[in-house]
N, C-alpha and C positions, 0 to 999 in steps of 0.2 A: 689407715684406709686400705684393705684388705683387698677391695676390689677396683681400685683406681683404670687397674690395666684393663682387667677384662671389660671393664663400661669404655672406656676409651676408645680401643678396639671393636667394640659393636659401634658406639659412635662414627669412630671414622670407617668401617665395612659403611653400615647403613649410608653415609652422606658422599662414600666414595672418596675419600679424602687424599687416597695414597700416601704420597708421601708428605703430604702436610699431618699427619698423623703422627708423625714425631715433634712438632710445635706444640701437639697438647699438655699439658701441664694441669695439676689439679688448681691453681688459681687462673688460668685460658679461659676467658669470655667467651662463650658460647652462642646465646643470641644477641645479635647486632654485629655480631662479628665474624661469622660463618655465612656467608650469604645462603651457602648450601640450607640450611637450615632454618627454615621455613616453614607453615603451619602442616603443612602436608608429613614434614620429617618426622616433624615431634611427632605425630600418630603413629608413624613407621618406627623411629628410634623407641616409641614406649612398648610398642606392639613387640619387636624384637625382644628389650629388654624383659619383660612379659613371658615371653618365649621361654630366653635362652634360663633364667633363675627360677621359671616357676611358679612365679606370684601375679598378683592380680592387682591392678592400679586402675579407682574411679575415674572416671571423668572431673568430680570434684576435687582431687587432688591435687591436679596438674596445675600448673604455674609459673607464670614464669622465673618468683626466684626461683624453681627447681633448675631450670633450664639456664642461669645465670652464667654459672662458672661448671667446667668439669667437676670438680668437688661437690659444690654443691649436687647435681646432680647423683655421681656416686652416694656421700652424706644419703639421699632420697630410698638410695635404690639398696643401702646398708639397713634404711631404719626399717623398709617394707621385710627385708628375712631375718630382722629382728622380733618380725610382730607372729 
């Protein structure tokens, strides 16, 4: 998983994490367990993501397994600069 750090690191930039942003881990719960992380985020954490690699991600896409675990999310954000 090639890009673990750099989603991480937009993750916690975008929800302000600081220094909880060494807790993450590619198996770290993500929703339910970030309070920070809320419907509003995901639009700003995809919009970011979006941004920073490039690519384009539907509204239809979005989900919460995406948003499950860090990995997972990465996993998401590998297959989209796969495509």
């Amino acid at each position: 998983m090639q890009h673990l750090e750099e989603v991480k690191n937009i993750l916690a930039d975008v929800l302000c994490l600081g220094e909880r942003r060494n807790d993450l881990e590619e198996d770290s719960i993500l929703l339910g367990n970030i309070p920070e992380l809320d419907s509003m985020a995901v639009v700003n954490v995809i919009t970011t993501l979006e941004e920073y690699y490039g690519i384009a991600i539907d509204d239809d896409e979005i989900s919460a397994r995406i948003f499950e675990t860090l990995g997972s999310l990465t996993r998401f954000i590998e297959q989209k600069l796969a495509e």
